[in-house]
N, C-alpha and C positions, 0 to 999 in steps of 0.2 A: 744618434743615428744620422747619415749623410745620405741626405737625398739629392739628386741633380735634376732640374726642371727643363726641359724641353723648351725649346725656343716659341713654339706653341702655347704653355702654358703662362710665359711669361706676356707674352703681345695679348692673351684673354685681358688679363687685369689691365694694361697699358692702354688697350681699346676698349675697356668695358664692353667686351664680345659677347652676348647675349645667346645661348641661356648656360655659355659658362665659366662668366665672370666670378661668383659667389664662391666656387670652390676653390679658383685658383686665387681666391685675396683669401680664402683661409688658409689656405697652405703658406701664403704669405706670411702670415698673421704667427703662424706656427716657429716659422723661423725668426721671425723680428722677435719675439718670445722669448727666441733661444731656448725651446723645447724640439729644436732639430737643426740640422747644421744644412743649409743652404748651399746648393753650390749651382755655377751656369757655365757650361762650357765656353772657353774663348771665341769658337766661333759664333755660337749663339750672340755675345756681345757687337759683336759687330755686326750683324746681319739684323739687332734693335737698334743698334745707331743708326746704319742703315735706314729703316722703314719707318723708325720716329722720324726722323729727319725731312725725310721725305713729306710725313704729313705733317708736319710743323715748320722746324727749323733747325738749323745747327746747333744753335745756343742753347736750345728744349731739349735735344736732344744729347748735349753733352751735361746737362742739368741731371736727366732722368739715369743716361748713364750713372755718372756720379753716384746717385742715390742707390742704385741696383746694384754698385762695386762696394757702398757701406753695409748693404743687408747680405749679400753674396759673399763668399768664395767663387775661385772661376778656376776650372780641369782647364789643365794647360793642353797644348795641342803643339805637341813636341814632333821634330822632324821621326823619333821612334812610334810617336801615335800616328802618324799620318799613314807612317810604311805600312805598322801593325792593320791601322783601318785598308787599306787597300787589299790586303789579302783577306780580308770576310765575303763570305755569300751574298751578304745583302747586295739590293738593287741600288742603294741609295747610301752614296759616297758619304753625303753630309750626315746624314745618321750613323752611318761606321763610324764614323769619325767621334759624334758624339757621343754616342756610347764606347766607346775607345779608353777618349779621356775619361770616360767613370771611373772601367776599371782600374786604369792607371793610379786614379785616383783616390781608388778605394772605396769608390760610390755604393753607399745599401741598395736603394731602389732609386729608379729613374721613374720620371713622371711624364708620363707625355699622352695627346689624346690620338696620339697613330702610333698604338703599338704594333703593327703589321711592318712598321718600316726599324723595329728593334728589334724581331726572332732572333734574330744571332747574336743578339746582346747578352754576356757572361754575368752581367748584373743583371736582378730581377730589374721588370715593368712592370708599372702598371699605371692605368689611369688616372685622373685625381679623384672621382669617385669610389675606386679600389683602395686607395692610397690612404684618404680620408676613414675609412671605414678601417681598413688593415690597423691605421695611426690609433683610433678610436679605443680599439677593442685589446692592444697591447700594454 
């Protein structure tokens, strides 16, 4: 199964974001496992470079990259993805665009905790509580 995580779900675990840190290091956990194939879209990668950096440093932040690109796969964000994501309904560009690259990708479910900005996403959603519980019970 290829899940792709939300830029959301990744900054939970990176900031220990309270009360929901514990689901999204198991979903971690899941894939460092290698009981599911990991992926993060390219944008997403940069937008944690980004915001580690900012609360750290560059060096931390090209570090945790690092680490995120050995447990990860990353949905490319190809000039075809960018076009495709512009023409969806949604309100929110960076979400098209993420869920874009899924499909492209071939993504099972996306994980993210605002699925309201994924309805038009052709790949399922769903939360890491959904996610967790769906994973569990297959």
């Amino acid at each position: 199964m290829k899940i792709l995580l939300d830029t959301n779900i990744v900054l939970d675990v990176l900031l220990a974001r309270e009360p929901f840190v514990d689901m999204a290091k198991e979903i971690f956990i899941l894939v460092e496992n290698k009981e599911l194939i990991g992926y993060l879209c390219a944008t997403s990668v940069t937008t944690l470079h980004y915001l580690v950096g900012r609360s750290t440093n560059k060096k931390e932040a090209d570090e945790i990259i690092e680490k995120l690109l050995t447990l990860f796969e990353v949905s490319a964000v190809t000039k075809e993805v960018l076009k495709e994501a512009s023409k969806n309904n949604g309100l929110d560009y960076e979400d098209s665009v993420i869920y874009t690259a899924a499909d492209y990708s071939e993504i099972d479910i996306i994980v993210t905790r605002d699925k309201k900005g994924f309805k038009e996403s052709k790949v399922s959603v769903l939360s890491p509580n959904e996610f967790l519980a769906f994973f569990r019970v297959r």
